[in-house]
BAKOL-208451 format. One record per residue (C-alpha): residue number from 1; x, y, z. Coordinates in pm, 1 decimal, always signed. Example, Ala and Ser with C-alpha at 12.3 -4.5 7.8 and 13.67 -1.06 7.14 Angstrom:
BEGIN
[node 1,[+1230.0,-450.0,+780.0]];
[node 2,[+1367.0,-106.0,+714.0]];
***
This chain:
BEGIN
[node 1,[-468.5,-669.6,+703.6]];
[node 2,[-406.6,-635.6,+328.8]];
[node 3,[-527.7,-390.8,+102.2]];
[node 4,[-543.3,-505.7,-281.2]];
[node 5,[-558.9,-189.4,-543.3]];
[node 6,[-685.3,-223.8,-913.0]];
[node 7,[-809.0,-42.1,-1215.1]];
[node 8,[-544.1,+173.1,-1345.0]];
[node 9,[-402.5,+226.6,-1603.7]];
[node 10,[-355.5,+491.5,-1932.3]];
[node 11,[-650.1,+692.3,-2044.0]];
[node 12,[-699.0,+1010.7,-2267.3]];
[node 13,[-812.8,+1299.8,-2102.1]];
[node 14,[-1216.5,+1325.0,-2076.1]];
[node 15,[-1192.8,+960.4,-1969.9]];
[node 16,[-1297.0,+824.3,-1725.3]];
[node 17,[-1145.5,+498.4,-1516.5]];
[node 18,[-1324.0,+285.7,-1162.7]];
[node 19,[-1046.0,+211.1,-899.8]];
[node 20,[-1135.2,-94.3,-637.8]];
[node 21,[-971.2,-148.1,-340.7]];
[node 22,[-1033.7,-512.3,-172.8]];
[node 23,[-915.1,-568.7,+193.1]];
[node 24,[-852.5,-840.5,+381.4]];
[node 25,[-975.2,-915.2,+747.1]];
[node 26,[-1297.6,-852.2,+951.9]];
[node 27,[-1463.8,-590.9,+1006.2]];
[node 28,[-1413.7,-413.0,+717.6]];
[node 29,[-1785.5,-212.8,+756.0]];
[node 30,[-1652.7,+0.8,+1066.1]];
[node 31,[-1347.0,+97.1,+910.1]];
[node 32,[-1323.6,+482.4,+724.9]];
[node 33,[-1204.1,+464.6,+406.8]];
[node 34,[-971.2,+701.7,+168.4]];
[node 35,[-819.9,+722.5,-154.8]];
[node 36,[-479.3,+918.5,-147.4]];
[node 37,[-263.4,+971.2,-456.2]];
[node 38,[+103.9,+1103.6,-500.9]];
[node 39,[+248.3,+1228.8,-821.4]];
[node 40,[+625.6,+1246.6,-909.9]];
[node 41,[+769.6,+1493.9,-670.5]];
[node 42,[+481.6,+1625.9,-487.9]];
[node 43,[+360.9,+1450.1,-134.6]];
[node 44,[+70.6,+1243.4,-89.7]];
[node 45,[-277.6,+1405.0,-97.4]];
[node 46,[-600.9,+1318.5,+20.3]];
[node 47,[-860.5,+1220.2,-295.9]];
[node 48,[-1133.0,+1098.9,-107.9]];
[node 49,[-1275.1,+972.3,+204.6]];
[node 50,[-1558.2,+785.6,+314.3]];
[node 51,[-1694.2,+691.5,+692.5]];
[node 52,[-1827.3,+359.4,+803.9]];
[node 53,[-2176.6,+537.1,+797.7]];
[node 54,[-2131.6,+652.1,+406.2]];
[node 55,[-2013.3,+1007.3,+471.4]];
[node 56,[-1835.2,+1167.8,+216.8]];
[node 57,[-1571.3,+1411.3,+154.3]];
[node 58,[-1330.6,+1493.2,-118.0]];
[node 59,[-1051.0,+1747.3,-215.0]];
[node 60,[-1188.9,+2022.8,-412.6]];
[node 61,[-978.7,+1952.4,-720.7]];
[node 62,[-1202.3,+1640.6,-812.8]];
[node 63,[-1503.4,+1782.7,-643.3]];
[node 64,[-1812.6,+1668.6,-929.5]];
[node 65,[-1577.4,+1466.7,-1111.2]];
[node 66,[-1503.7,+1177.6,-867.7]];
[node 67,[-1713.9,+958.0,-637.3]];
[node 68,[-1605.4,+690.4,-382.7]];
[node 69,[-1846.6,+420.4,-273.4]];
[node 70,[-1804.1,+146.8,-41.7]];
[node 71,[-1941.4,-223.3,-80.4]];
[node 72,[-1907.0,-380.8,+297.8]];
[node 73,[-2062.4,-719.6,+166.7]];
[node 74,[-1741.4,-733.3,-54.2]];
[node 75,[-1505.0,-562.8,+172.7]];
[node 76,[-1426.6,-336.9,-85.2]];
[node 77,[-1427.0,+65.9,-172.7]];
[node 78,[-1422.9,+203.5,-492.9]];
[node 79,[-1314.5,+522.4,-686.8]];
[node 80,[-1512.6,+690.5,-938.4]];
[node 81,[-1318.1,+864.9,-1168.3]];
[node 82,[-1459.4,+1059.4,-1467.0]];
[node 83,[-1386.1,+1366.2,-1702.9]];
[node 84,[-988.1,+1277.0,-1591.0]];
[node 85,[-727.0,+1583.5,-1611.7]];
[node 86,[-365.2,+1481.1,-1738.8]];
[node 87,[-312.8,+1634.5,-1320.0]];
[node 88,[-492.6,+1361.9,-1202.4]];
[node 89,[-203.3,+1144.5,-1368.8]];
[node 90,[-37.8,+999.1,-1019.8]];
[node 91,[-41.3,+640.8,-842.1]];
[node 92,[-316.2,+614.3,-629.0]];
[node 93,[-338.1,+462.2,-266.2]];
[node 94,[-603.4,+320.7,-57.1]];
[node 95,[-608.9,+366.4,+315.7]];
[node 96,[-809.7,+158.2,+554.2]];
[node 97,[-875.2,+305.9,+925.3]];
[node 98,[-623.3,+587.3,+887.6]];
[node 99,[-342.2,+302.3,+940.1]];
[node 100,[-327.8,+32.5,+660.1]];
[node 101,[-203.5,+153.6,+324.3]];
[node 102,[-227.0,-77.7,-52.2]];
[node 103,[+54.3,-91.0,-282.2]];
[node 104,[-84.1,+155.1,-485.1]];
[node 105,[-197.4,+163.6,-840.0]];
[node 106,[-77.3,+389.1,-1143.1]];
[node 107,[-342.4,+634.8,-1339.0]];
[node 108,[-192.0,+838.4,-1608.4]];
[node 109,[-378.6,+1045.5,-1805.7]];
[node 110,[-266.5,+1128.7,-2121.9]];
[node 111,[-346.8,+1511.4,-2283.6]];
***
């Protein structure tokens, strides 16, 4: 299983930016989903999450601001990511299953 993170990068606050996350192997569609991100000295956090059946949930702190989607046919989940904070500014991970974790991919947000 490999999980293939993209769409970082630098962006002014008020921004927005769209993070994908491709995976490898079958039966992607009954996999959950999540977006986790860690920041320089702080642990990991939850972003977002998404179920095989398109559930949603997501920490409060990008509550209206951020949406995750999932594309089976493509194997891939994406995150949303508008009106960005310089807070948000932290790699982000994806996590397939609750097991499988991508190499992560940097969003800084400049103030």
């Amino acid at each position: 299983v490999q999980l293939v993170e993209s769409g970082g990068g630098l962006v002014q606050a008020g921004g927005s930016l769209r993070l994908s996350c491709a995976a490898s192997g079958s039966i992607f569609s009954i996999n959950a989903m999540g977006w986790y991100r860690q920041a320089p000295g702080k642990q990991r956090e939850l972003v977002a999450a998404i179920t095989s059946g398109g559930s949603t949930n997501y920490a409060d702190s990008v509550k209206g601001r951020f949406t995750i989607s999932r594309d089976n046919a493509k194997n891939t989940v994406y995150l949303h990511m508008n009106s960005l904070k310089p807070e948000d500014t932290a790699v982000y991970y994806c996590l397939r299953g609750g097991v499988y974790w991508g190499q992560g991919t940097q969003v800084t947000v400049s103030s």
